[in-house]
Structure formats: C-alpha cells, structure tokens
C-alpha positions in Angstrom: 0.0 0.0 0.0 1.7 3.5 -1.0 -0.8 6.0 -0.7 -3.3 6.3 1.3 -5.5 9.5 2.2 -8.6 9.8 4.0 -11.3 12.3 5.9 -11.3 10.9 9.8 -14.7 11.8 11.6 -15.0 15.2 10.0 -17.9 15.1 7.7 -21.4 15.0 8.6 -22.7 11.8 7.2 -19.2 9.7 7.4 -16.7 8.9 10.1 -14.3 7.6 7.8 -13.7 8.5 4.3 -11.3 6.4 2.7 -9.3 6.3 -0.7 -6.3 3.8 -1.1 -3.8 3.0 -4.1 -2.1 -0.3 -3.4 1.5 -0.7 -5.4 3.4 -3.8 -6.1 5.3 -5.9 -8.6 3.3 -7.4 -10.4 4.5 -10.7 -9.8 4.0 -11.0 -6.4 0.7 -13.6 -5.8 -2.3 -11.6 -4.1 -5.7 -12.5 -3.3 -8.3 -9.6 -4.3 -10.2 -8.6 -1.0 -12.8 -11.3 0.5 -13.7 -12.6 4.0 -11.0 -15.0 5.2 -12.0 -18.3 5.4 -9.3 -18.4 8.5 -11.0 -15.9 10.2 -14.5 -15.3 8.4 -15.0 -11.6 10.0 -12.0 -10.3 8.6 -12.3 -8.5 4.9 -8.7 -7.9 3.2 -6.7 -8.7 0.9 -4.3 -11.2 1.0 -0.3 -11.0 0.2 -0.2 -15.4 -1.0 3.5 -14.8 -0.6 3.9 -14.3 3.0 0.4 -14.6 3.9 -0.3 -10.9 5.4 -2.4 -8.0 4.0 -1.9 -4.0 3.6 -5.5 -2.9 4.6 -8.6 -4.3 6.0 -11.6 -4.1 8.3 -13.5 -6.6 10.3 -17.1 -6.9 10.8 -17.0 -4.9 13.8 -15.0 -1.9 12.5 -11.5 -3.0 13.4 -9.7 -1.2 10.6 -5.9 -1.2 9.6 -3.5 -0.6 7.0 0.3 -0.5 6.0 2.8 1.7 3.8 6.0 0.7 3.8 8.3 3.7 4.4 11.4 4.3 1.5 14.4 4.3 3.2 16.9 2.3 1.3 19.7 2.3 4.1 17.5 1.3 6.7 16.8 -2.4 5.5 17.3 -5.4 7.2 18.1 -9.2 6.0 15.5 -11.8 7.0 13.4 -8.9 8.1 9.6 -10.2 9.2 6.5 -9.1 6.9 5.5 -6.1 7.6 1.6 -7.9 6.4 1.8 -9.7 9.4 1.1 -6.3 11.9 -2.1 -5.5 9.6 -3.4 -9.6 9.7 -2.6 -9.8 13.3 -4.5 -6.9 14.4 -7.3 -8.1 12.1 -7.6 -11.0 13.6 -7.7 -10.4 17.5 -9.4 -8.3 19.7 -7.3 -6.0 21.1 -7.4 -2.5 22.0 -5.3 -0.3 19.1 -2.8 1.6 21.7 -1.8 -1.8 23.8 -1.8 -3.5 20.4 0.7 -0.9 18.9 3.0 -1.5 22.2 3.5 -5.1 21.5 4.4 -3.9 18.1 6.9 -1.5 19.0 8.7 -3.8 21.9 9.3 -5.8 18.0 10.1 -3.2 15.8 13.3 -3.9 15.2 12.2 -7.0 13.5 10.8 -5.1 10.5 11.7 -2.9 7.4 10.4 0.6 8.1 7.0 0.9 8.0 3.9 3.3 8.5 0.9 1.6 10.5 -2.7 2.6 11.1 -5.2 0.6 13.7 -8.3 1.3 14.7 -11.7 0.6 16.0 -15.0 2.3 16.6 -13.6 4.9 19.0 -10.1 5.5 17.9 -7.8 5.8 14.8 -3.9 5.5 15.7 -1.0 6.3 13.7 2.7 4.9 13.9 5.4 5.0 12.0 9.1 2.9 13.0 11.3 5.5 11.6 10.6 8.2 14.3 8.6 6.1 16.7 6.0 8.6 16.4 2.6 6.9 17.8 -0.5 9.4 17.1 -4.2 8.9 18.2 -5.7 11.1 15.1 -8.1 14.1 15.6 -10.9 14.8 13.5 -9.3 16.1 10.0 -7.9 14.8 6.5 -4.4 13.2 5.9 -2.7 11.6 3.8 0.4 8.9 4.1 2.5 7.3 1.4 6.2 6.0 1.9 7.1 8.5 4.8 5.8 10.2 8.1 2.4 11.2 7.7 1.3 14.2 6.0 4.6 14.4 4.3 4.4 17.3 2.1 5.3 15.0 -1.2 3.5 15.9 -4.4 0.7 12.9 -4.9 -0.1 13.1 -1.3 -0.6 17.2 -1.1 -2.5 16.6 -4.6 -4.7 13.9 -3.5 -5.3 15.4 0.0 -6.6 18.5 -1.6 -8.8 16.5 -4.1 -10.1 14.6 -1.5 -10.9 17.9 1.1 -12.1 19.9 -2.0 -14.8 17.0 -2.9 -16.1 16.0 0.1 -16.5 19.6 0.5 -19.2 20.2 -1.7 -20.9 16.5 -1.4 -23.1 15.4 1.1 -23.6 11.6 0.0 -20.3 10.3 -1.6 -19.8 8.1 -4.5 -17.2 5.6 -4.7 -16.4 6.5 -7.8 -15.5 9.9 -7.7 -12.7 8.9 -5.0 -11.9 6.1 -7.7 -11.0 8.9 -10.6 -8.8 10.5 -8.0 -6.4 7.5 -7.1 -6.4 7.1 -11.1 -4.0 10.1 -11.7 -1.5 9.0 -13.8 0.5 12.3 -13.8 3.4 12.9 -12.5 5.7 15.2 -10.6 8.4 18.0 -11.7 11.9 17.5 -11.6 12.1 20.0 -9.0 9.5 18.3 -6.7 10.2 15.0 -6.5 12.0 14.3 -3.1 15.4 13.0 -2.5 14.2 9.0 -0.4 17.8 7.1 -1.9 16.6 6.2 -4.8 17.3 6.8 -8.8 15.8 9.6 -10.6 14.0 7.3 -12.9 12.2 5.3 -10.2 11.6 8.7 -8.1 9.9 9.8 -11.2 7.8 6.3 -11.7 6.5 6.8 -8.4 5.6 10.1 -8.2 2.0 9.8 -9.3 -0.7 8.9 -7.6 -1.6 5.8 -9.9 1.8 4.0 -11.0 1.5 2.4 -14.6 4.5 0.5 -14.8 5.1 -2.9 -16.1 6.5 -4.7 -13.9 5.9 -2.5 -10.7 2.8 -0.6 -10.6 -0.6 0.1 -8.6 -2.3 -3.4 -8.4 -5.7 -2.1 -6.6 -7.2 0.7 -5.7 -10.1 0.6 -2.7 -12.7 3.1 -1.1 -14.1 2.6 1.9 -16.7 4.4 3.5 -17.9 4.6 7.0 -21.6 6.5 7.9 -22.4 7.6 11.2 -24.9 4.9 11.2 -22.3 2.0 11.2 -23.3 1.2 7.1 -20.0 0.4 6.0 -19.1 0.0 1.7 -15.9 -1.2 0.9 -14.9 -1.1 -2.5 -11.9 -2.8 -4.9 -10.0 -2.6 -8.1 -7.8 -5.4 -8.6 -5.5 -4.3 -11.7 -3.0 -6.3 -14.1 -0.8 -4.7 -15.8 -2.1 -1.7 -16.5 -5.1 0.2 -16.1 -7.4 -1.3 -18.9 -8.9 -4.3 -17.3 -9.7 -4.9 -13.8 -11.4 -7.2 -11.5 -13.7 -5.3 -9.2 -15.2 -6.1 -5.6 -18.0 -4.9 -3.2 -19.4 -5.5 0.3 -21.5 -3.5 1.8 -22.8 -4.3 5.4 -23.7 -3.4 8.9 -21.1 -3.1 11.4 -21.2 -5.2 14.7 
C-alpha cells in the first residue's frame, strides 16, 4: 500500500472516508479482497507470498493498513512481513494503543513501515522510523512512503482533491474517489524528493496511480464509514495496466 489519504470523523454523514492505491510488482501472488476463510470476519486482501495483507476491516470496525516507508539504508536481511502487523491486528481483539506496544517492543524485526489501527472509537497512527505513535483528531491526511502528511507531491494533490470533494458532497460516491487515485501524472523535476533512490524510479513513483510494467498500482479501494455504522468497501484489482480490472464490493452493517 503506497498512498493512502482519508477524511477521519470530520464530515457530517461519514466517520471515515477512505481512498487507497495499493503498489506492487506485479509478480508478487495476491488475493483480491474477500472474508477470510481463516477468520470469516475479517475482509482484506491477502499477500499469497507471506500470507499478510496491507489494509482491512472486520465486521465490527477494526480497521488497519500498511505503507512501507522508502528508506533504502534502513533495510534489514530476513526482516519479518511487515503484512503480518495489519493480519494480526485483524484477527484479535485487542485495544489499538496496547496493540501498537507489542508492536513496538518488535520493531526492530521489521523494514520501516507506517501503521494505522483502529476501532470504533479510535484511529492511531505509527510509524518505526521516528517512533511517532498518534491517536488522530478529526481532520484529513494523507500517508504514502514517509511520516504522515509528508508534504510530497501525490499526497498534497490527492489530500486537496479529496478535502475539496467531500466539501461540496453530502452523500459520496465511490467512484469519484476512484478517478482520484487514477491520476497518472506525474511530478516536476524539482518536486520530487530525495528517499535514496534513482531519478527514474523517483519519477515512476511520483503519481498517484503508477502504470508501470512490472511494478505498478495493483488495486485501488474506497471505503466508507456512515455515522450509522453502514459500512461499503470497494476494490479494483488491476494487471498490468489500467485497462482491465477485476472489481469487488461489500457493503454491510457493522457489529
């Protein structure tokens, strides 16, 4: 998952507006999103390679997600999946702050990584890199492969896109939030940041949709959250490239 942005409990008929762009080689075995047969309330995704997931929900409004955070000189050899601390939280019943203390007591057992947990009452960010841990307020932000709210150009763009339509809509549709994770354009020379990485791949992954070939953005999800506990979760799952897709929905009352 490498961007994420989304409008937390400041709209009048949602608590949680959600818009995600998931990217990945292409070769890497996934499961589109479905309730595990493992542990049927759980709705994600599903890496086939080591078994984790980079976003989900559960039927009672547990809700986490992943980014993995682009620091090249920071990686680590036999390094545990990072999927793992979105499955694991999925599938227990734990509260978000107490779970994200186990995670830290581990964190050295990881790549860098940004996390989100939540439940009905709380959304918490943390990220490894700074040991920052954050319950969020009311507001809109947006995290790709740094801290959150990192001033890089797809996640100011997509920020602003999302705050400027939600805005001037009342009910939200699913796809409107689709057509802004499907921005292909990307970033000047002079804004691209500096994360260790060649120009050309800076450049690749600039935009807020990535059409490579054999790395790109594999799915895109919404996922919307009323005040009434209706919740819709939406999917793209892409191949390679943008022109055919294989598209999910669940919609359903929360616990």
């Amino acid at each position: 998952m490498c961007l994420i942005i989304f409008a937390y409990d400041c709209h009048p008929r949602y608590r949680l507006i959600l818009a995600a762009n998931r990217d990945e080689y292409f070769y890497r075995p996934t499961e589109y999103a479905h309730f595990w047969e493992s542990h049927p309330w759980v709705l994600a995704g599903r890496d086939l390679e080591m078994l984790g997931t980079w976003m989900g929900i559960t039927r009672s409004g547990r809700f986490a997600a992943l980014t993995n955070f682009r620091d090249p000189s920071s990686q680590i050899l036999k390094a545990k999946s990072r999927g793992k601390l979105v499955s694991n939280f999925l599938c227990i019943d734990e509260n978000p702050i107490n779970y994200l203390q186990g995670v830290i007591e581990q964190r050295d057992l990881y790549n860098p990584f940004n996390l989100l947990v939540g439940d009905s009452s709380s959304l918490v960010y943390y990220c490894k890199q700074t040991s920052e841990v954050r319950e969020l307020k009311p507001g809109i932000y947006g995290l790709s492969n740094h801290r959150l709210d990192t001033p890089w150009p797809k996640v100011q763009k997509s920020k602003q896109a999302l705050a400027n339509y939600i805005d001037n809509n009342t009910l939200i549709d699913s796809q409107a939030l689709f057509e802004i994770l499907a921005d292909e354009k990307k970033a000047q020379d002079h804004e691209l940041p500096m994360t260790g990485i060649s120009y050309e791949l800076e450049k690749l992954l600039s935009s807020i949709f990535i059409g490579g070939t054999d790395y790109g953005t594999r799915s895109s999800t919404v996922l919307l959250i009323d005040r009434n506990n209706r919740l819709t979760f939406k999917e793209k799952s892409y191949y390679q490239g943008r022109k055919d897709f294989f598209e999910v929905c669940h919609e359903f009352q929360l616990d």
